[in-house]
C-alpha positions as CSV (number, residue, x, y, z in Angstrom):
1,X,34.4,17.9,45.6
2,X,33.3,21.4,44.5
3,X,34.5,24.2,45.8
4,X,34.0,26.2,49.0
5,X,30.8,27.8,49.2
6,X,30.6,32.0,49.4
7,X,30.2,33.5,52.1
8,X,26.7,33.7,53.3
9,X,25.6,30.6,51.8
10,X,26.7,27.7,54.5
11,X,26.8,24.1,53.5
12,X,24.1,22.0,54.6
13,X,24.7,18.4,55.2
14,X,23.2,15.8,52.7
15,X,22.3,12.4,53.6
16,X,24.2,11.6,50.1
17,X,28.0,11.1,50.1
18,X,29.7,13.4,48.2
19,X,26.7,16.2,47.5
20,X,26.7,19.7,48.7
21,X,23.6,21.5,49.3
22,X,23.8,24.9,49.4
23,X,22.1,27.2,51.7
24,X,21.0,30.5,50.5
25,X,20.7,33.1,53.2
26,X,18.2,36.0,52.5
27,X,19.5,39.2,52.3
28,X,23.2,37.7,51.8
29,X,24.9,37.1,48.6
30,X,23.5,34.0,46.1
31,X,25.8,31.0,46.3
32,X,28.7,30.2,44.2
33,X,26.9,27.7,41.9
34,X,29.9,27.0,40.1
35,X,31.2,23.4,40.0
36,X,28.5,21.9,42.2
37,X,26.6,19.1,41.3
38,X,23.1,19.5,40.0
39,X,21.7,16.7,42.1
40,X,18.0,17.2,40.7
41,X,16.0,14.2,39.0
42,X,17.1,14.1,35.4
43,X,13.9,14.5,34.4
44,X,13.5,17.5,35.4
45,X,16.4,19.0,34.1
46,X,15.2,17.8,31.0
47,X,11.5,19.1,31.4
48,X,13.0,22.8,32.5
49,X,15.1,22.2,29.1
50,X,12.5,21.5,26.6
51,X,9.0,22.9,28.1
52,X,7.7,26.1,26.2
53,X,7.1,28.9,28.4
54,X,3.8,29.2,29.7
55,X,2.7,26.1,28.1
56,X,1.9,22.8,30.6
57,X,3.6,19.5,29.7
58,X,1.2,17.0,27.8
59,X,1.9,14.8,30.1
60,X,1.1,16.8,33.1
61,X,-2.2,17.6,31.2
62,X,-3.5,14.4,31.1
63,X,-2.5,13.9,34.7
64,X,-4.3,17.2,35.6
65,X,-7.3,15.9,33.7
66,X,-7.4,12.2,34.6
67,X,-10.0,10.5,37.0
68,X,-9.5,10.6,40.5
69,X,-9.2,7.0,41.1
70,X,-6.5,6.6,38.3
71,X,-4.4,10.0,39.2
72,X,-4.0,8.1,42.5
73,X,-3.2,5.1,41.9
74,X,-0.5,6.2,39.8
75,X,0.6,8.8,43.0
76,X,0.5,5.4,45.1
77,X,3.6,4.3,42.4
78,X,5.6,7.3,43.5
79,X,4.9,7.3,47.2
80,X,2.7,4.7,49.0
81,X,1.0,6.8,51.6
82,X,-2.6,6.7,50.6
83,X,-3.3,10.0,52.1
84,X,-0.3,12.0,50.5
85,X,-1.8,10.5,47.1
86,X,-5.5,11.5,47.7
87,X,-4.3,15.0,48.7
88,X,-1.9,15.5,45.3
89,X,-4.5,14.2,43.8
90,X,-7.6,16.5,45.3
91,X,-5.3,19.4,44.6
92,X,-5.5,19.2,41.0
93,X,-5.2,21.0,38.6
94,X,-1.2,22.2,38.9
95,X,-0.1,24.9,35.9
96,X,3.4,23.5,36.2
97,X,5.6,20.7,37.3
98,X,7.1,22.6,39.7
99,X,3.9,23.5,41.1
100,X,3.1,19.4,41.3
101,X,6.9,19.2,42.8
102,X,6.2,21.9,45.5
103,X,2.6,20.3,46.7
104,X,4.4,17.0,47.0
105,X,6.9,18.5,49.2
106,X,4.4,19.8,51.7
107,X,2.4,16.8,51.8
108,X,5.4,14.7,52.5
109,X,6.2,16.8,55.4
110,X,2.9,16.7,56.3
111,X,3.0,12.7,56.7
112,X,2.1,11.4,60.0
113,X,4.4,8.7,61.6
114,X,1.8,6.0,60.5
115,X,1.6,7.9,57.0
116,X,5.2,7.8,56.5
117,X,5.2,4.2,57.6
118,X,3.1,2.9,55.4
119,X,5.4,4.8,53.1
120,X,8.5,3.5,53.6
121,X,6.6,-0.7,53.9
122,X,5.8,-0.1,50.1
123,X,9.5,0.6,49.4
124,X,11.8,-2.5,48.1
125,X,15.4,-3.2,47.1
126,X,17.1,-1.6,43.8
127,X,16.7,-3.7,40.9
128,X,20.8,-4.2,40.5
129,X,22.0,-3.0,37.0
130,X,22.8,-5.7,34.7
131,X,25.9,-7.7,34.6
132,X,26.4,-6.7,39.4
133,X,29.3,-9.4,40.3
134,X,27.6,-11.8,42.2
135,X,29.9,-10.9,45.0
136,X,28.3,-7.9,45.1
137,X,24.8,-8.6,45.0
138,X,25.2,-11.1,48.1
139,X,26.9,-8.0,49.9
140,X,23.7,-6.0,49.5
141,X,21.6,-8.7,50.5
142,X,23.2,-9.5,53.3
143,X,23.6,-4.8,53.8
144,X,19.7,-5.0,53.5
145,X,19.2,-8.0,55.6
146,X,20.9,-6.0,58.3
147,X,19.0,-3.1,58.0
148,X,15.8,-4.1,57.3
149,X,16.1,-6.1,60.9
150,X,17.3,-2.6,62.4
151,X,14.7,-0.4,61.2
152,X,12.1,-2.4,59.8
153,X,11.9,-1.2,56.3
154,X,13.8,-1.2,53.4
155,X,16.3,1.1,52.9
156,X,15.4,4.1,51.0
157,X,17.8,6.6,48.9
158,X,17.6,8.4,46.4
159,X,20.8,7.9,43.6
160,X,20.1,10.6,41.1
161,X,23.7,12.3,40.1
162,X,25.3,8.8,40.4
163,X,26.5,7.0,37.2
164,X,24.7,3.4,36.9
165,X,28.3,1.5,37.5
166,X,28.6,3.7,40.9
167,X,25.6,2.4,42.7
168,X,26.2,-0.4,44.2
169,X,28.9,1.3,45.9
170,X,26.4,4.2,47.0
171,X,24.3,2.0,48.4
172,X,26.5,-0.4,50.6
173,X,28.7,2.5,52.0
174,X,24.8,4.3,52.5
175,X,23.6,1.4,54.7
176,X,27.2,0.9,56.4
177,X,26.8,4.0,57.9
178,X,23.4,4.2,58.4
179,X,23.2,1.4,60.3
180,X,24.5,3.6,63.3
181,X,21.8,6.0,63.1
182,X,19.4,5.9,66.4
183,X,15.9,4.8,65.0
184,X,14.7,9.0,65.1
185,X,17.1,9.9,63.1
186,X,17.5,7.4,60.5
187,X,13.7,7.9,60.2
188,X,14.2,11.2,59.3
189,X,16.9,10.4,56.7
190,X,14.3,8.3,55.4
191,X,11.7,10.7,54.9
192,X,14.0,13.1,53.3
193,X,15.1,10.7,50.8
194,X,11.5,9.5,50.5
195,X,10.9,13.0,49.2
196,X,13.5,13.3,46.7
197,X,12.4,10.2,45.4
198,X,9.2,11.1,44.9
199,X,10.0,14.0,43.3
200,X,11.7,12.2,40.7
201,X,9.3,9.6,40.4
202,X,6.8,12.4,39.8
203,X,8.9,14.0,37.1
204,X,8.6,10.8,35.1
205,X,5.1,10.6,35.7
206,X,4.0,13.7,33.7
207,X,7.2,13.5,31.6
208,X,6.0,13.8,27.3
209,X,7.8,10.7,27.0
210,X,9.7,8.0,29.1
211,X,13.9,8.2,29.7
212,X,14.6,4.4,30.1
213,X,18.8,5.8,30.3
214,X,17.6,7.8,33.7
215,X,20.4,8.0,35.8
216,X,18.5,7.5,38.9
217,X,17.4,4.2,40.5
218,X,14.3,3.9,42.5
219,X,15.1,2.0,45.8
């Protein structure tokens, strides 16, 4: 674990084991940055890396410029409300990723509770990495069996940060104790890692080229 945060900047809890958030309070000090995980999608990191100042991302280019009907069917990939993806898509053109990022933010809180439904029915299981014991992939079926009968959807989180080799672990313990969630709350865990998700899903989208070696899993 990192260390404390500064004064002024209180920890918010994250539905993710083991992740600070930090809070930045205005007027107060900026947090102490140092030694926390950067728990963004990879992508991005990468995008913010390598994109020109100024200059917008091939990729988001072509997204900017595609037709309607084919910028949202590839939203529907990233989040399966039909409404969230013809509203990113109306929106169009975004200068920046970022820009994208922060419209897909607002829509996803602006789901309704049938819109964030149909959501989280288009979600499935992780594809396990290669070579999961088979001990442990009957422990997730059996993890997902259990919730999936609780709350009626599959369970949704978002493992960017995590190595490959540590998510089966993330997920198990993540059901374990979600399972105790009342059906409010766990909805709104849900949504919350719906829209990190998304976000990272989105980063790939416009991304100049794929990352196969992503360290997130889409579940």
């Amino acid at each position: 674990m990192a260390g404390e945060p500064t004064a002024g900047a209180p920890e918010r809890p994250s539905p993710i084991s083991g992740t600070r958030l930090l809070a930045h309070v205005p007027g107060g000090p900026a947090p102490d940055v140092r030694g926390v995980r950067d728990v963004r999608p990879r992508d991005l990191r990468l995008r913010e890396a390598r994109a020109p100042e100024g200059r917008t991302p091939a990729g988001l280019a072509r997204f900017n410029t595609a037709p309607r009907d084919a910028a949202e069917t590839a939203l529907l990939a990233c989040c399966g409300s039909r409404r969230w993806g013809r509203r990113i898509a109306a929106h169009r053109p975004y200068p920046t990723l970022d820009a994208l990022l922060a419209a897909a933010d607002e829509a996803g809180y602006d789901l309704s509770a049938a819109d964030l439904a149909e959501a989280l029915a288009d979600e499935a299981p992780p594809v396990l990495p290669p070579g999961t014991p088979a001990a442990a992939r009957t422990a997730l079926e059996a993890a997902h069996a259990a919730y999936r009968g609780r709350f009626g959807h599959a369970f949704v989180i978002c493992l960017d940060g995590y190595r490959r080799e540590e998510h089966v672990d993330q997920v198990l313990s993540g059901i374990r104790c979600r399972l105790n969630h009342e059906p409010d709350e766990e909805r709104a865990v849900s949504a919350d890692e719906l829209r990190r998700l998304v976000r990272a899903r989105l980063s790939r989208l416009v991304m100049d080229s794929g990352h196969p070696d992503s360290p997130f899993v889409l579940v």
